[in-house]
C-alpha positions as CSV (number, residue, x, y, z in Angstrom):
1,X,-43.2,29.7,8.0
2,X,-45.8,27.7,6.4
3,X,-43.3,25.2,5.0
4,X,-41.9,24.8,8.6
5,X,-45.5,23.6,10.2
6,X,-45.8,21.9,7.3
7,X,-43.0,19.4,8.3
8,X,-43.6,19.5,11.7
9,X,-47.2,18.4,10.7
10,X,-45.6,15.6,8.8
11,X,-43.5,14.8,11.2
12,X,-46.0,14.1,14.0
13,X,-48.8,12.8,11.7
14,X,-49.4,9.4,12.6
15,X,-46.6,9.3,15.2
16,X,-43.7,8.8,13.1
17,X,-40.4,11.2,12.2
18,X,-39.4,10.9,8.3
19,X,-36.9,8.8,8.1
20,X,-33.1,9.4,7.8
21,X,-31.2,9.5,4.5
22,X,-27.7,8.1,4.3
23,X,-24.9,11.1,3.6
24,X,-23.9,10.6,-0.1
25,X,-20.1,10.9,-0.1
26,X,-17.5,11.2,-2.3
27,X,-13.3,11.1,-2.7
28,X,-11.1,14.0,-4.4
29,X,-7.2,12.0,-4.6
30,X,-4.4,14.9,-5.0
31,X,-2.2,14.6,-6.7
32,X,-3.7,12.6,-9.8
33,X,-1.9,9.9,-11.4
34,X,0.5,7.2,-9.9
35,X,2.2,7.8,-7.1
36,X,5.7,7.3,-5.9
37,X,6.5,5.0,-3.1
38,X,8.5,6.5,-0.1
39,X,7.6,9.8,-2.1
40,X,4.1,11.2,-3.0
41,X,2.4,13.1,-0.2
42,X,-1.2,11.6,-1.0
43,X,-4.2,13.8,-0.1
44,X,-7.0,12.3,0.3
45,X,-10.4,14.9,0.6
46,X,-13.8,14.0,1.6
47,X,-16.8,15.6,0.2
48,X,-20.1,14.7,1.4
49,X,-23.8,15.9,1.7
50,X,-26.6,14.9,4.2
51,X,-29.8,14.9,2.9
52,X,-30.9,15.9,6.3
53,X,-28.5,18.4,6.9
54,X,-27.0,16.2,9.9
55,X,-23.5,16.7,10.7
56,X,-20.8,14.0,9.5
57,X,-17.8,12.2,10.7
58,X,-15.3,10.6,8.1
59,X,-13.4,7.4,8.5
60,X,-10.6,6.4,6.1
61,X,-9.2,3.0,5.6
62,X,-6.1,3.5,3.0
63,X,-5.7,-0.2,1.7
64,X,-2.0,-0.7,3.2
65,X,-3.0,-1.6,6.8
66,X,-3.2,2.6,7.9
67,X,-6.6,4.3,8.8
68,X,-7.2,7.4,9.5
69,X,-10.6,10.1,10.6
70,X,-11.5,13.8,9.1
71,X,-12.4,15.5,5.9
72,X,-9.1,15.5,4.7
73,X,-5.9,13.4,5.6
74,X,-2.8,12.7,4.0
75,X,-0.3,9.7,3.4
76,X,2.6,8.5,2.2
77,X,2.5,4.7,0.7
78,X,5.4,2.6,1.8
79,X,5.3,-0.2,-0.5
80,X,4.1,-0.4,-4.3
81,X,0.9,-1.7,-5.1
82,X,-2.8,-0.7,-6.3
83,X,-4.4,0.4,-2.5
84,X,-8.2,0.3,-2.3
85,X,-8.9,3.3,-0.3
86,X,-12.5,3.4,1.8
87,X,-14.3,6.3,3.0
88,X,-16.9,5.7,5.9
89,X,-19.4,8.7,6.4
90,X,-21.6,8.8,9.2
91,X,-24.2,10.9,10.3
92,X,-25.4,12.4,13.1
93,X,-28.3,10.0,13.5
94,X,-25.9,6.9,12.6
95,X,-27.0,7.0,9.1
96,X,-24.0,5.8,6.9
97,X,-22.4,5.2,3.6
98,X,-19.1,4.2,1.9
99,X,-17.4,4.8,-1.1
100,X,-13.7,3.4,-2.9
101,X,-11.2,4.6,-4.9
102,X,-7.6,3.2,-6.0
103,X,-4.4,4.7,-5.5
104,X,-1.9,3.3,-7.4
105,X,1.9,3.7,-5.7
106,X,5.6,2.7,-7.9
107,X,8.6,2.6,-7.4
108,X,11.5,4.3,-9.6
109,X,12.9,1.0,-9.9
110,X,13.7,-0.6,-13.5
111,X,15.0,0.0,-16.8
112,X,14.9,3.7,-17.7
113,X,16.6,4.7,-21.3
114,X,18.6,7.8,-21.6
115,X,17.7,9.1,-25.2
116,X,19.4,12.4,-24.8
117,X,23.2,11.1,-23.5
118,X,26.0,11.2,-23.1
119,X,26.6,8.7,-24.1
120,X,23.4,8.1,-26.2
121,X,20.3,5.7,-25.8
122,X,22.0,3.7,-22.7
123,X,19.9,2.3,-20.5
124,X,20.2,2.5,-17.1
125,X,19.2,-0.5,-14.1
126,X,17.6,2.1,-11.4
127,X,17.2,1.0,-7.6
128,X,15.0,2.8,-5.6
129,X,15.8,2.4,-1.8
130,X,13.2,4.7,0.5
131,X,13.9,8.3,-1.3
132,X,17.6,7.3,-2.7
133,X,17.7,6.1,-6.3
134,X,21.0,4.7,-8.1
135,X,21.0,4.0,-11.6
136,X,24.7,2.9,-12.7
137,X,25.4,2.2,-16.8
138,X,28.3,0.5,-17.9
139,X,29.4,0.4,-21.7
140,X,29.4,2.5,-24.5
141,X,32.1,3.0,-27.0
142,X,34.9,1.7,-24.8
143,X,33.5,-1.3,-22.4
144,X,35.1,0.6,-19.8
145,X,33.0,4.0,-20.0
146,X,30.8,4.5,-17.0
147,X,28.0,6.7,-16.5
148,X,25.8,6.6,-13.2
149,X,23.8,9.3,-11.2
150,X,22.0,8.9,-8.2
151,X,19.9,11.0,-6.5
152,X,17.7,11.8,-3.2
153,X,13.9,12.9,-3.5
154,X,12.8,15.7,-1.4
155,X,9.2,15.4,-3.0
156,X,7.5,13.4,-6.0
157,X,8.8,16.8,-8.6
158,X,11.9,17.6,-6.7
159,X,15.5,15.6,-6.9
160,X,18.8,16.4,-6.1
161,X,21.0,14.4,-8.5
162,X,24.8,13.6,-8.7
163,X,26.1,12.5,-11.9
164,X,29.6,10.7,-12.9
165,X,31.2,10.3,-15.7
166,X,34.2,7.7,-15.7
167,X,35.2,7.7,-18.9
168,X,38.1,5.0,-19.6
169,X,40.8,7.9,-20.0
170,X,40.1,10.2,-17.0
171,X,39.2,10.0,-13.7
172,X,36.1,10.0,-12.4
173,X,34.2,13.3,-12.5
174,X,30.8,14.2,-10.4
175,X,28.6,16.8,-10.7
176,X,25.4,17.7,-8.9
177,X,22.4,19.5,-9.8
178,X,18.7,19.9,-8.1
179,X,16.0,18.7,-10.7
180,X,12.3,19.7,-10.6
């Protein structure tokens, strides 16, 4: 209990309360790496620690226009782009600090190359539309093979694809398969 008069000594020496430190925060971004627009669940957790042991509230601004409060929130991007995200901890005694991170969001739009076939290194032109994705390919051997798939993302590991294969002397043939 010494140490405990000892503050309040401190405390009332001269008149004057120590003054109050700023919480020192810090964010945890789950999952790592680029994200997928439409897609990637982003969690975004808050750790911080009062120097005075004052209790904190947490306010997020997530770079695209969204904010949100608490220790841990989640989002999902709706456009691509590199998003400054800002945390805003508080204290009890209005004591406050901030602290930034970037998330950075894609799209599954583009050129992908299909090294493994049929039919062999094609490339295909991918369009991603919300969670739908179409890549079509068109050539090969004959100039009339076509190859596409297209698919529908249930989560940034998880896609349930359809494939075709029009080859110039059969009909179109689809298949589908989930992917994870």
């Amino acid at each position: 209990m010494v140490g405990a008069s000892a503050i309040a000594v401190a405390a009332t020496k001269g008149g004057h309360a120590p003054p109050n430190r700023p919480p020192i925060p810090a964010i945890q971004i789950s999952p790592g790496g680029q994200m997928i627009v439409h897609v990637t669940e982003v969690t975004l957790t808050a750790s911080a620690a009062d120097p005075d042991g004052d209790a904190m509230s947490y306010d997020w601004t997530l770079g695209d226009g969204a904010t949100a409060t608490g220790e841990v929130v989640t989002h999902v991007y709706q456009s691509e782009g590199t998003f400054t995200v800002r945390l805003d901890v508080r204290d009890a005694n209005s004591a406050s600090a901030t602290v930034s991170a970037e998330v950075v969001v894609r799209s599954l739009s583009g050129v992908w190359t299909d090294n493994d076939g049929p039919p062999e290194n094609c490339e295909f032109r991918c369009q991603q539309s919300g969670r739908l994705i179409e890549c079509p390919w068109t050539g090969g051997a004959r100039p009339a093979d076509r190859y596409s798939w297209r698919g529908e993302m249930s989560s940034p590991r998880q896609m349930t694809l359809e494939f075709c294969y029009d080859w110039w002397d059969a009909d179109p043939r689809w298949a589908t398969s989930r992917v994870t």
